[in-house]
Phi, psi and omega in degrees: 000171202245231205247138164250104171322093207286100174304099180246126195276091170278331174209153169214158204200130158258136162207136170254119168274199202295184178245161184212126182302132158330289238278353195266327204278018216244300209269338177267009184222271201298340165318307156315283190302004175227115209263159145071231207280338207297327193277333163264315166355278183292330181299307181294328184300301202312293181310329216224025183262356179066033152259139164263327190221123157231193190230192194157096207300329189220088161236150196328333196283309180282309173254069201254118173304011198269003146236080196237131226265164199269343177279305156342298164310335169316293169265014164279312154017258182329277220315294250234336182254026169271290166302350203262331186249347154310292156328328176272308193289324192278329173256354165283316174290304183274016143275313206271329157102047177226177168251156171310344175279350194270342177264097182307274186248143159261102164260125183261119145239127171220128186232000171277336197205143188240158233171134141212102015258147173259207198284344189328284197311322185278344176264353166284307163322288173292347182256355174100030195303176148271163195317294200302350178284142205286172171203153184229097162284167188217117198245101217085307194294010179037236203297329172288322183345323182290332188304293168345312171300314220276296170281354166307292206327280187282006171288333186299283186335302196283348202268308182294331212035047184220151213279151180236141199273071172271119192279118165233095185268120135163143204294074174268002179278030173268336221213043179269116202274178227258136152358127172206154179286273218319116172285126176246049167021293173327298191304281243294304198308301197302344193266304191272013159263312201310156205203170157275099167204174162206124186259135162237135176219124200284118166265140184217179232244114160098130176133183167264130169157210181255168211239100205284125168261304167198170176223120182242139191224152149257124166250130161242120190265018157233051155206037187267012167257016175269007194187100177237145162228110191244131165265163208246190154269350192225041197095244172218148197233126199259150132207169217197123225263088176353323204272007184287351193253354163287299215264334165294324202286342170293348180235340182310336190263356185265320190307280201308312169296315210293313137355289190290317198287314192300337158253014159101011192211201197213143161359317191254022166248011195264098199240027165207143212206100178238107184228122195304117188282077177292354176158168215269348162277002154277320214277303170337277204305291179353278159333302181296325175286336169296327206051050145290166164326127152001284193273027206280329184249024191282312159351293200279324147278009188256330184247016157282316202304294193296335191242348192088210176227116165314343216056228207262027152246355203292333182281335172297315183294330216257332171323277186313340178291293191300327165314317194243030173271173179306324180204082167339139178303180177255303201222154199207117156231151188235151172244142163204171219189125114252196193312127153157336343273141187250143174234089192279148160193147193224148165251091171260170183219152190287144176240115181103036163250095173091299187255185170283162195259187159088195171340107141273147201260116172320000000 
C-alpha cells in the first residue's frame, strides 16, 4: 500500500466564561437552596468534591435559574455558548496555523442546549466556514463525547486528506435544577461538580502534534439506568448512580490493555494520561485498576481542583494541561465514561519528535 495520511490533533483552543469559588458559591447559593437534613449532607458532597474553583456562563451568585422553564434556558443557552465557542474554535485555528475556510468537516458536541440550527451552523457562519463544509452534531453522549468527536474528526482527516474541526461546548450552570425538601443525593452530587467550558481541537492529514492512533469504546448496557440526563420543564435533569465507578473498574483496564496491545506497547510506556474526572472516586477507581503512578493522574485532578467537571470538554482541557508541561508527554491516553454506561478511549503519540512526523507508510 502506498502512503496514509496520520490524523494528528495540531491546535487545540480553550474559553472559560467567568470563575467562581466552590467555597463562595457553597455559602452564597447552595447554602440556601438546600434545606433541612439535605443541607449537611450537600456541605459535605461539596467539601469533599475535589473542586476548588469553577466557572460558569450563568451564575447562581448573580442569577439564579433553578426554576426557570427549559424554554428560556434554551436561548439563554444560544446567547452564552456562542461567543464561548467562537472563542475556542478562533484560537485552536490559529495553533494550528489554519483559517476557518480551511475546514473540511465541523463536529459539534453538546448535550447541554438545543438549537436549530444549531451552533455547527451558526458558528460556521460567523467564522467564515466555506460552504461546501460537512458539519456533524453530536448531542446526548455527555461526558465522553469528545472521544467520539475526535474519531469522527480523524476518521474525515485519513479518508479526505483534508482538515476537520471539533467543537465540544458545554453549559451545565444552566441547567441547576429548583429546590426540593426530598434529599436527592444525584442532584446535590451534580450541583457540586458540574462547570462550564468549550474546548476545540483542530485535526489535520499529517504534521507535528499528537497523532490520534485510535479511538476505541465498551458499553455495558445493562447498567444503562445508571447514568441519565432527562429533560424536564425546568431544564436538563442529571442522574447518577452511586454505582459507576463499580462498572468502570470491570471494565477499565481490559479497555486500555486491550487498546495499548493493538499498538505494540504496555502501561507503563504510557507517560500521559488524561482521564475524565467524573469525580474525584472515578479518578481513584481509574488509578487503582491501572496501578498507576502517584502523579500519573495529576493533570486530571488538577483540572477538576480548577475546572469541576465540564462534561465533554473536560478531557481536551486535561489534553491542553499536559500539552503545555515543561516536557509534554510522548504517549496519552484518554479516558472518558458515560450514559450507557460507556467507556471511551483514545491513544495518542507526540509527532516530530525523534522520528519523522507526517505520513506513514501501511
Amino acid at each position: 500500500m502506498g502512503m496514509v495520511a496520520v490524523p494528528v490533533i495540531a491546535g487545540l483552543g480553550t474559553a472559560h466564561p467567568p470563575s467562581a469559588a466552590q467555597d463562595d458559591l457553597w455559602e452564597g447559593f447552595f447554602s440556601k437552596h438546600f434545606s433541612g437534613s439535605t443541607r449537611a449532607l450537600a456541605q459535605r458532597i461539596f467539601a469533599h468534591s475535589g473542586v476548588t474553583r469553577r466557572q460558569a456562563a450563568v451564575n447562581p451568585l448573580l442569577e439564579d435559574v433553578s426554576d426557570w422553564p427549559t424554554e428560556r434556558r434554551m436561548r439563554r443557552y444560544l446567547v452564552e455558548a456562542l461567543p464561548l465557542g467562537k472563542e475556542a474554535v478562533g484560537r485552536a485555528l490559529t495553533a494550528a496555523g489554519l483559517s476557518a475556510g480551511d475546514v473540511g468537516l465541523f463536529v459539534v458536541c453538546s448535550c447541554t442546549g438545543y438549537a436549530t440550527p444549531g451552533l455547527d451552523i451558526l458558528l460556521a457562519r460567523d467564522l467564515g466556514m466555506a460552504p461546501d463544509t460537512q458539519r456533524l452534531f453530536v448531542g446526548h453522549m455527555g461526558c465522553y463525547a469528545a472521544l467520539p468527536g475526535l474519531g469522527a474528526a480523524s476518521d474525515f482527516v485519513t479518508a479526505r486528506g483534508r482538515p476537520a474541526l471539533l467543537l465540544c461546548a458545554e453549559l451545565t450552570s444552566l441547567h441547576i435544577q429548583p429546590s426540593s425538601a426530598r434529599v436527592d443525593t444525584q442532584q446535590i452530587v451534580s450541583h457540586a461538580l458540574f462547570s462550564d467550558a468549550a474546548v476545540a481541537a483542530v485535526v489535520v492529514p499529517g504534521g507535528r502534534g499528537y497523532a490520534l492512533r485510535e479511538v476505541t469504546s465498551v458499553t455495558d448496557t445493562s447498567t444503562a439506568d445508571h447514568m441519565t440526563w432527562d429533560v424536564t420543564d425546568t431544564g436538563f435533569r442529571m442522574g447518577l448512580s452511586p454505582k459507576v465507578p463499580q462498572v468502570l473498574s470491570t471494565h477499565v483496564r481490559g479497555l486500555v490493555e486491550g487498546l495499548l496491545a493493538r499498538h505494540g506497547t504496555t502501561l507503563s510506556e504510557v507517560d500521559g494520561w488524561a482521564v475524565h474526572p467524573g469525580g474525584p472516586r472515578i479518578l481513584n477507581v481509574v488509578e487503582r485498576e491501572l496501578a498507576l503512578p502517584p502523579e500519573g493522574l495529576a493533570a486530571s485532578r488538577a483540572t477538576l481542583d480548577e475546572h469541576g467537571n465540564c462534561s465533554s470538554p473536560t478531557v481536551l482541557l486535561i489534553l491542553d494541561r499536559l500539552r503545555r508541561a515543561a516536557s509534554p508527554p510522548r504517549r496519552v491516553v484518554m479516558l472518558a465514561f458515560g450514559p450507557g454506561l460507556t467507556l471511551f478511549a483514545a491513544l495518542l503519540e507526540r509527532t516530530g519528535v525523534g522520528g519523522s512526523p507526517g505520513a506513514v507508510t501501511l
